[in-house]
C-alpha positions as CSV (number, residue, x, y, z in Angstrom):
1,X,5.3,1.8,1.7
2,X,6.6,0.5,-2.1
3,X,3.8,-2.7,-1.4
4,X,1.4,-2.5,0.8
5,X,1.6,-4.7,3.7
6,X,-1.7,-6.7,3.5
7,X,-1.6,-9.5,1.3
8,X,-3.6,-10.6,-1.7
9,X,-5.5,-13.5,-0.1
10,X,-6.6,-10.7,2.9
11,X,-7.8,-8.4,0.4
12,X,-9.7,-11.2,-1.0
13,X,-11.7,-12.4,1.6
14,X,-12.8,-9.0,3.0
15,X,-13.7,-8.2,-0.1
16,X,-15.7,-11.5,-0.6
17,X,-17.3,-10.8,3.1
18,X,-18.0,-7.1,2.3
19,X,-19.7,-8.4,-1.0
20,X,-21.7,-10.3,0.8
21,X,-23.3,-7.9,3.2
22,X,-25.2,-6.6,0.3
23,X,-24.4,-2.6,0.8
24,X,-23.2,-0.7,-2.3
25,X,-19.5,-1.1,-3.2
26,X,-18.3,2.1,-5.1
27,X,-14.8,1.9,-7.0
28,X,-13.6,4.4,-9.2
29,X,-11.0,3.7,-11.8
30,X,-7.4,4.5,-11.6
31,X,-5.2,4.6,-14.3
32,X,-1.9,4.8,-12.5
33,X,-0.9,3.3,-9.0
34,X,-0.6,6.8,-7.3
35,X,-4.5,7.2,-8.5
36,X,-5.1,3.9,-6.8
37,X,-3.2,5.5,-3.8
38,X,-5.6,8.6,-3.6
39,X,-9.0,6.4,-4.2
40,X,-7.7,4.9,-0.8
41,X,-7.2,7.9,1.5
42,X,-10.9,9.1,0.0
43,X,-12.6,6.5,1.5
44,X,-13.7,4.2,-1.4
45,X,-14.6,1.0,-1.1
46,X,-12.0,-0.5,-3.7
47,X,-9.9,0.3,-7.3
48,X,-10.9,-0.7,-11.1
49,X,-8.7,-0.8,-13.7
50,X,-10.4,-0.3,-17.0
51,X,-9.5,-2.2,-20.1
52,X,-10.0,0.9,-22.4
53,X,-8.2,3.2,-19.8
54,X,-5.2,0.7,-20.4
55,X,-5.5,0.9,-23.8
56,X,-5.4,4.7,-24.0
57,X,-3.0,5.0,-22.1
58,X,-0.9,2.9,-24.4
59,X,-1.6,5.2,-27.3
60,X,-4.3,2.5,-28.3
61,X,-8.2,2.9,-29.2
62,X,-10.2,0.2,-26.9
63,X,-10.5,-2.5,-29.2
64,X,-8.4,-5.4,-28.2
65,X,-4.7,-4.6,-29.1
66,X,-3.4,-4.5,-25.3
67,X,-1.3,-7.8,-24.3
68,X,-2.0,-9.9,-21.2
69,X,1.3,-9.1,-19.9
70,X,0.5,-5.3,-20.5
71,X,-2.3,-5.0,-18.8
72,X,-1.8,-7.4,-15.8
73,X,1.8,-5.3,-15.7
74,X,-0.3,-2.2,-15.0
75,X,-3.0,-3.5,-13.0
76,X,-0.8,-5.5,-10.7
77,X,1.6,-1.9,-10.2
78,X,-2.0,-0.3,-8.9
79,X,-3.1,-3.3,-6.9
80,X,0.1,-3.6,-4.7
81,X,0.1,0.0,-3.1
82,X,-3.1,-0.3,-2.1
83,X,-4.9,-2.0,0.6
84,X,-8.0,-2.0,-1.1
85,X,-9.3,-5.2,-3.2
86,X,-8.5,-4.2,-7.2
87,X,-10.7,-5.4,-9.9
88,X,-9.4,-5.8,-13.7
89,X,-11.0,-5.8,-16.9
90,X,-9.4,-9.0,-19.1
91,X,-11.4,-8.0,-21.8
92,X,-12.5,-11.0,-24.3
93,X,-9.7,-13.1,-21.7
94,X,-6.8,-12.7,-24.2
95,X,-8.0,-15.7,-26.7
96,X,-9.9,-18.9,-26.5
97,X,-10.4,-21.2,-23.3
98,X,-7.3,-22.3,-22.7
99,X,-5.6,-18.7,-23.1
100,X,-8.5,-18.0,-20.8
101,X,-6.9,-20.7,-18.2
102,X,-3.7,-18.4,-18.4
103,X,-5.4,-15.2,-17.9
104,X,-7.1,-16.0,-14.6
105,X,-4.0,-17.8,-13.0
106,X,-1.3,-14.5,-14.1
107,X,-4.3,-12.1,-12.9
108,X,-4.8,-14.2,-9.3
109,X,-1.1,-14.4,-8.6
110,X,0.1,-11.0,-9.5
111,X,-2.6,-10.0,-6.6
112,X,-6.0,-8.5,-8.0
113,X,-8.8,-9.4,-6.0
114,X,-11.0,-10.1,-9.5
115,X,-11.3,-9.7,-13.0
116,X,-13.9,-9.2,-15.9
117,X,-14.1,-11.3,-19.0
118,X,-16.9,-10.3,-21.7
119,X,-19.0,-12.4,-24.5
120,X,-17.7,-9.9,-27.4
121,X,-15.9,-11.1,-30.5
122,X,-11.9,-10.1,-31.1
123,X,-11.4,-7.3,-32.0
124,X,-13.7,-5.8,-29.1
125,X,-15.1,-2.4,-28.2
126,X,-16.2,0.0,-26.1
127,X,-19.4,-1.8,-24.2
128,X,-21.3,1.5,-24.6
129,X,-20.4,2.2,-28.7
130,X,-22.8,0.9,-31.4
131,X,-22.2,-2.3,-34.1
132,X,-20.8,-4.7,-31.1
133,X,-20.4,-8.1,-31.8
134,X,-21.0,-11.1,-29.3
135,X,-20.2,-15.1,-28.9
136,X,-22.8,-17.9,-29.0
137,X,-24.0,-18.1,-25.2
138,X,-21.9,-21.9,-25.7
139,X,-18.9,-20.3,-26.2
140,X,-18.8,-17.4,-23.3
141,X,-19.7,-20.6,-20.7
142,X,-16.7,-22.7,-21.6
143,X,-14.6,-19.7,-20.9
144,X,-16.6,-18.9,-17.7
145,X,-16.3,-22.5,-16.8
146,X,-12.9,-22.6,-17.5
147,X,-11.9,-19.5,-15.8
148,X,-13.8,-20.9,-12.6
149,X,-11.9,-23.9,-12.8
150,X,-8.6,-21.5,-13.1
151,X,-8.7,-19.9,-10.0
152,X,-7.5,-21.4,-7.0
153,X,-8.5,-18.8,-4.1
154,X,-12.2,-19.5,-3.4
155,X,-12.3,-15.4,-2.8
156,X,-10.6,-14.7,-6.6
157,X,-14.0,-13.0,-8.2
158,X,-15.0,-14.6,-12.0
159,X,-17.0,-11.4,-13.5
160,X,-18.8,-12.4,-16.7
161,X,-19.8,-9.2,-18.6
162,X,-22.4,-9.6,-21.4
163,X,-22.4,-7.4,-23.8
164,X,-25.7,-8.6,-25.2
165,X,-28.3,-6.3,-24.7
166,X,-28.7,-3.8,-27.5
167,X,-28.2,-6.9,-29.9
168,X,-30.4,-9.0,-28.4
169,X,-33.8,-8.3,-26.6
170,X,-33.9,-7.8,-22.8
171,X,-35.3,-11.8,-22.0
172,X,-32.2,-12.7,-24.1
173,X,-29.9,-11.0,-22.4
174,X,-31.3,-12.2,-19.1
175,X,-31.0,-16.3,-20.2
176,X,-27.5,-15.6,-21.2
177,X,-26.8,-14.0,-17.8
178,X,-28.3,-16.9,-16.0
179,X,-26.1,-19.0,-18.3
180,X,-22.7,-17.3,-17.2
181,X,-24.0,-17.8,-13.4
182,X,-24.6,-21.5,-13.9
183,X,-21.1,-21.6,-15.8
184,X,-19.4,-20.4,-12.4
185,X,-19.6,-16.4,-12.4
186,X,-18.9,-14.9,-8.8
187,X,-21.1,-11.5,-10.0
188,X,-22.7,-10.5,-13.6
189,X,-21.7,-7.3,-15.2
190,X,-25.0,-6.5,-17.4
191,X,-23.2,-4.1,-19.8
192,X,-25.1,-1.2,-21.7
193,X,-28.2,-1.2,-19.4
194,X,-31.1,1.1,-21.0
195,X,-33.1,2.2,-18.0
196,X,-33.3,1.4,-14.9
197,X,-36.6,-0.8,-15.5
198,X,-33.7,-3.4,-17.0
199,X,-31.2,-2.5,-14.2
200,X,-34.2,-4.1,-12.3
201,X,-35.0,-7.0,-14.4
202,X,-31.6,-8.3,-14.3
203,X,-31.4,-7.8,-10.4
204,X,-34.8,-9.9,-10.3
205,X,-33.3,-12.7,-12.5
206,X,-30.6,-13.6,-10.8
207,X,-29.4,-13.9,-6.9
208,X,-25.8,-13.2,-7.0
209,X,-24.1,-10.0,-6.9
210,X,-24.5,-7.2,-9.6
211,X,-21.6,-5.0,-11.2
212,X,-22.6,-1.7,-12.8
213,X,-20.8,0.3,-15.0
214,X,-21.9,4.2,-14.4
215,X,-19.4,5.1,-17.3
216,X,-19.8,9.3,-19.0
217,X,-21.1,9.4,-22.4
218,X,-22.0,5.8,-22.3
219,X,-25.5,4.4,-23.2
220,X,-26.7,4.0,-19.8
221,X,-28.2,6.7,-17.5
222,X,-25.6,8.1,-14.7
223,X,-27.3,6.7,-12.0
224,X,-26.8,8.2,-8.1
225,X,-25.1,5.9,-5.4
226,X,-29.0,5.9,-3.8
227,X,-30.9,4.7,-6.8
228,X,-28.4,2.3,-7.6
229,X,-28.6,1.0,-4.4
230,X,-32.7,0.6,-4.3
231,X,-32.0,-1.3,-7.5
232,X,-30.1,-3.6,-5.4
233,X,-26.7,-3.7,-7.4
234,X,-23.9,-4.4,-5.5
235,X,-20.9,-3.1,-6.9
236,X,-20.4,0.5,-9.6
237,X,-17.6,1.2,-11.3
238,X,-16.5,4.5,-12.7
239,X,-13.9,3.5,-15.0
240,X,-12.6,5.9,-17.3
241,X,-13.8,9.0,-14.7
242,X,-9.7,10.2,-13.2
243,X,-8.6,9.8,-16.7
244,X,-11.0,11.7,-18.1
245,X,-10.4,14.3,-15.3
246,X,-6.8,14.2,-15.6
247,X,-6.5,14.9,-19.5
248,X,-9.0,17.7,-19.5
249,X,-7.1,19.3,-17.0
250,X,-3.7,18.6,-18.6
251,X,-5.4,20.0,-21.7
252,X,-6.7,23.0,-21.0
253,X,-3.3,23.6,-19.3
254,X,-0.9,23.2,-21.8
255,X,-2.8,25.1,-24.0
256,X,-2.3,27.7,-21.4
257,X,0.8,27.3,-21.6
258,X,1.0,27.4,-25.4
259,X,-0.9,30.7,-26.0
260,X,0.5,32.9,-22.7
261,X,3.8,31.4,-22.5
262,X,4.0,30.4,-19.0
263,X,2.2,28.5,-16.3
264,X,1.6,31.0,-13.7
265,X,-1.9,31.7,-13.6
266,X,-2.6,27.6,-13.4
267,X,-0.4,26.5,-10.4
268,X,-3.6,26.8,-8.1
269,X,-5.0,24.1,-10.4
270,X,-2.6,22.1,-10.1
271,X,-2.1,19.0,-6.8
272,X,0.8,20.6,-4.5
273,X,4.2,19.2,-3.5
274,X,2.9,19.2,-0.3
275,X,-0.6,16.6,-1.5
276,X,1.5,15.1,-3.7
277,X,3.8,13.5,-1.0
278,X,1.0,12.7,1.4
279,X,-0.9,10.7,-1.4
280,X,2.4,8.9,-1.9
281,X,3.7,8.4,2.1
282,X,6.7,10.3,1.1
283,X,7.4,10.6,5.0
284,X,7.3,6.7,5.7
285,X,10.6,6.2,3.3
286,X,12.5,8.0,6.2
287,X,11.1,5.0,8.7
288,X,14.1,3.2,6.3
289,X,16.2,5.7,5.3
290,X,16.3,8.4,7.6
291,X,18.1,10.4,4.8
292,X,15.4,10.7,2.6
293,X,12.6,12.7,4.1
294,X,14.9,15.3,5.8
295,X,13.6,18.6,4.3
296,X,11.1,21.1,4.4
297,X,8.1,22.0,2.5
């Protein structure tokens, strides 16, 4: 109830053991806490919180304008209601290496279980949108090195994301990776992958574990849960997916709304009262208050 009870550092290390035992992690994106909430009582493995979801939310295209404080603000409401370990994107890490330094330390003690930092220039992208640019290998393993250095719970996750491939060849993209995993990266996130043949270049190139990003409209085939597991990739995100659900949804209704002039027809699309306060405990509030859950549905 309001936090949830288990603390970062628990979340941490079962998610550091749970890593290691090399089955599939899936963790969809949420882009509020309550979302977070609901990825829990299906069964996931754990929460991501997308940098471009963050962004939109905002009002803001995904290209670097969200703050540190904004987005560790939103992530950190998400992480605390659940049990489940919560993973971040810090996008380009909010500046140079020592802004870096910052970064990691506000992420690790507002409670997520990891973050992401990419090689992209300032402004950034969308990893899966055309005319990217990237940082000199040099300059993505000081911040690597420097976010390692950062942390100081062994379990905290480093996730270096190249954005490499489609502006440089495949064996490029593979010596940078091998690069960030020297520099001190817990798991490589191998951006933009083409096929699966490069899916299974990179899991032959390095030994530590994969992130994928199985993200709609992107550049990279939606793989299945199966075949991303015979690849041998250890984590897949799904990071823009509820948002995407939500606003199509909220779309075609209130242009429902707009041309008949009422909702009626689309309450059996909508999540009940009744869901609605199970996703959120609604009935553990009254284990304080015995005032507050005294009604009927």
């Amino acid at each position: 109830m309001i936090i949830d009870s288990k603390s970062p550092q628990e979340k941490r290390a079962e998610f550091a053991s749970v890593l290691a035992s090399g089955k599939l992690l899936q963790f969809p994106g949420a882009y509020n806490a309550m979302v977070g909430m609901l990825i829990e009582k299906l069964g996931f493995d754990g929460v991501y919180v997308s940098g471009g979801v963050m962004a939109n939310t905002l009002g803001f295209a995904d290209v670097g304008l969200t703050t540190l404080n904004e987005v560790v603000q939103m992530s950190s409401d998400i992480a605390k209601v659940t049990s489940l370990p919560t993973i971040m994107d810090i996008d380009t890490g909010f500046g140079e290496v020592l802004n870096v330094v910052r970064t990691i330390k506000e992420v690790e003690y507002r409670g997520l279980t990891g973050c992401h930092i990419e090689d992209q220039v300032n402004p950034k992208r969308c990893g899966h949108l055309d005319n990217k640019q990237i940082v000199s290998t040099k300059d993505m393993v000081q911040k690597v090195l420097a976010a390692a250095k950062a942390k100081t719970d062994s379990n905290f996750q480093i996730i270096a994301r190249t954005d490499a491939r489609g502006l440089e060849t495949l064996d490029q993209t593979i010596d940078r990776i091998k690069a960030y995993v020297d520099a001190g990266a817990n798991i490589i996130f191998p951006e933009a992958l083409q096929d699966e043949r490069e899916f299974e270049a990179v899991r032959k190139a390095v030994d530590i574990p994969l992130l994928a990003n199985m993200t709609e409209f992107g550049k990279s085939k939606l793989l299945t849960r199966k075949e991303l597991e015979n690849l041998g990739f250890n984590i897949v995100i799904y990071p823009v997916t509820t948002q995407r659900l939500a606003m199509k949804n909220v779309e075609d209704g209130l242009a429902h709304i707009k041309n008949v002039g009422d909702q009626i027809d689309i309450v059996q699309n909508m999540q009940t009262r009744k869901r609605l306060y199970e996703v959120i405990d609604y009935d553990s509030y009254n284990e304080v208050d015995q005032s507050v859950f005294n009604f009927n549905l």
